[in-house]
C-alpha positions in Angstrom: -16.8 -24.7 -2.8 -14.1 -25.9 -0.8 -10.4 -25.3 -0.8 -9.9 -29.3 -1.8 -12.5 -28.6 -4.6 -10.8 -25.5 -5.9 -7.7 -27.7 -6.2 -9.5 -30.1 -7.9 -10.5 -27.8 -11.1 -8.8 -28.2 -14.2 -7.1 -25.1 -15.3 -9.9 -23.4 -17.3 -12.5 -24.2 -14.3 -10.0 -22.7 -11.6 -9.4 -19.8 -13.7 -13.2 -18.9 -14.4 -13.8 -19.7 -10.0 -10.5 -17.0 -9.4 -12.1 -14.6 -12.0 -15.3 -14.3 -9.6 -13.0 -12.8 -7.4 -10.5 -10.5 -9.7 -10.5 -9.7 -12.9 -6.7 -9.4 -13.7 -5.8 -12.0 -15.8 -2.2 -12.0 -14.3 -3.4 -12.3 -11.1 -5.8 -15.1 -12.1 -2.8 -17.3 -13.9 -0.9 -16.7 -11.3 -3.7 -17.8 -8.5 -4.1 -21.1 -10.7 -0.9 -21.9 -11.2 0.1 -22.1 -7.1 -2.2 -24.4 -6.7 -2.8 -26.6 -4.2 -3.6 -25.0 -1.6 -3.3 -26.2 1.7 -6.0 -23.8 3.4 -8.2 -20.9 3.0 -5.4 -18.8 4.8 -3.2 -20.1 1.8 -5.5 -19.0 -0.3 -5.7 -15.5 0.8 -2.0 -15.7 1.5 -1.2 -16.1 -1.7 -3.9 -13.7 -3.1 -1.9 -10.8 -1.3 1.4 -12.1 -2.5 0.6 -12.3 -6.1 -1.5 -8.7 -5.5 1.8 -7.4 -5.0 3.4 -8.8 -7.7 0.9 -7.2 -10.1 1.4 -4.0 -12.2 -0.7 -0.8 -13.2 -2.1 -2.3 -16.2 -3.1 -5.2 -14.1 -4.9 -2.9 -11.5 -6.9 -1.0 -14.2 -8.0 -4.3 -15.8 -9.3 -5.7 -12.3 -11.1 -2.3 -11.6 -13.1 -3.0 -15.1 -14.7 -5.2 -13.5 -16.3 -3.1 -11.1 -19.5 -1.1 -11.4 -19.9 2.4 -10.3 -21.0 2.6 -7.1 -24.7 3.0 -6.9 -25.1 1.8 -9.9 -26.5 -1.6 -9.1 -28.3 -2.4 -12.6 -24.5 -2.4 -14.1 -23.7 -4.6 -11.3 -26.6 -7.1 -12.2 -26.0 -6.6 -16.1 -22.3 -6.8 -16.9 -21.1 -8.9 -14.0 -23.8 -11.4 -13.5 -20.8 -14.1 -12.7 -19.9 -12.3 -9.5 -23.6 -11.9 -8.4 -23.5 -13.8 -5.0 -19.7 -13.1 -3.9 -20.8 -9.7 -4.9 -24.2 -9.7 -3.0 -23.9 -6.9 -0.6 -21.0 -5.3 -1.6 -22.9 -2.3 -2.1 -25.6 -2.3 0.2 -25.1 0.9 2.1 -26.5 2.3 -1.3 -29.7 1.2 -0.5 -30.7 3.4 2.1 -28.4 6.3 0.5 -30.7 9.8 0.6 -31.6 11.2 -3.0 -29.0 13.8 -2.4 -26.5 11.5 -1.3 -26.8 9.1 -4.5 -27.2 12.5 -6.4 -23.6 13.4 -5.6 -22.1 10.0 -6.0 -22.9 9.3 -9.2 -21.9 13.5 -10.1 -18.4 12.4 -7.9 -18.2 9.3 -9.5 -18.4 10.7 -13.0 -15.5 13.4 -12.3 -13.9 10.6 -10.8 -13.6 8.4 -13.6 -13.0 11.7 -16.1 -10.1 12.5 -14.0 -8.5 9.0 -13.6 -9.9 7.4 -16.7 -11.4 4.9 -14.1 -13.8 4.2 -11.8 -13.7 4.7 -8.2 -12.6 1.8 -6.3 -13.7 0.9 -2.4 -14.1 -2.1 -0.6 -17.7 -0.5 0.3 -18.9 -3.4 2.2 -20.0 -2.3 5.6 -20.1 1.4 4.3 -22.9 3.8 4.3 -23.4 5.8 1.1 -22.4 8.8 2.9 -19.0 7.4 3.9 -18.3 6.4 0.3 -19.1 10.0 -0.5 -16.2 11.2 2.0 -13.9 9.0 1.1 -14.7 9.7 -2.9 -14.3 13.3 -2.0 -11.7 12.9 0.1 -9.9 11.0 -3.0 -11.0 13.1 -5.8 -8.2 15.5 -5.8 -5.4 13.0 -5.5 -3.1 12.3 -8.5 -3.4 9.2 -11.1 -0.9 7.1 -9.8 -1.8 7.5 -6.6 -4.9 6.6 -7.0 -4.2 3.6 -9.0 -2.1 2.2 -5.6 -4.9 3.3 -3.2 -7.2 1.6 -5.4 -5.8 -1.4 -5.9 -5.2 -1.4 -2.1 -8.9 -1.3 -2.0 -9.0 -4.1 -4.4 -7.2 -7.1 -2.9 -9.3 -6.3 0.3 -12.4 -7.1 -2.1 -10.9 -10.2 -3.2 -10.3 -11.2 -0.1 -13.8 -10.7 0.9 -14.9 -12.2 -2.3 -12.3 -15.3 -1.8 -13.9 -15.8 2.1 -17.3 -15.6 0.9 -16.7 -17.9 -2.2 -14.6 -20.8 -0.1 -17.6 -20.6 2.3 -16.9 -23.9 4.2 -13.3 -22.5 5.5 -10.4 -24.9 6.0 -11.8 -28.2 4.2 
């Protein structure tokens, strides 16, 4: 996919290609409806403008469409749309110690009892162990504040997501 392409899509085909990225429906509308773009840079431009824009309800209903991390068969079951933008968003899991994936998914869980959501990192690049810190490191923070810090951490995985996905750049 191309940036020309993307502008290309009727409304319900745009809307599915942006929901690959993000899962907030606002967001999504909003993505489709400033179309054309005139570059991948517009694109992402736009992405962070609208990201902005968006509200707690918003945030919460992109972070559903996350799985927890380390918990990869979620990610192949329940999001099978976002499989190769996804691809290797969560590969420091792989090599994760027992212990180490052990203590995620225990985090994780408190996590999500706490907030009433899941933890949310752009984990690409990150070793399990540095998701661990920065999952304990964020545990004790309140709701709200986690909601911003999370959806900080999500419009740097839709912008991830949106490079990968408009693979050819600037055409």
């Amino acid at each position: 996919m191309n940036v020309e392409a993307l502008n290309q899509l009727d409304e319900a085909e745009a809307a599915d290609w942006f929901q690959q990225t993000c899962a907030a429906k606002t967001w999504i509308h909003q993505m489709v409806e400033n179309r054309p773009y005139e570059s991948l840079a517009n694109v992402k431009e736009t992405a962070r403008h609208v990201w902005s824009k968006c509200d707690s309800d918003d945030f919460l209903e992109a972070f559903t469409a996350h799985p927890m991390i380390g918990d990869v068969d979620s990610l192949r079951k329940k999001f099978a749309n976002t499989k190769t933008i996804a691809a290797g968003e969560q590969s420091g899991t792989a090599v994760a110690s027992e212990a180490t994936l052990l203590s995620l998914k225990e985090n994780n869980q408190a996590y999500l009892e706490k907030h009433g959501f899941i933890f949310i990192i752009c984990a690409t690049g990150l070793s399990a162990d540095a998701m661990l810190q920065a999952l304990e490191a964020r545990l004790p923070n309140d709701t709200a504040q986690e909601i911003a810090t999370a959806a900080q951490e999500q419009i740097k995985i839709t912008l991830l997501r949106l490079d990968k996905a408009l693979n050819d750049g600037e055409h």
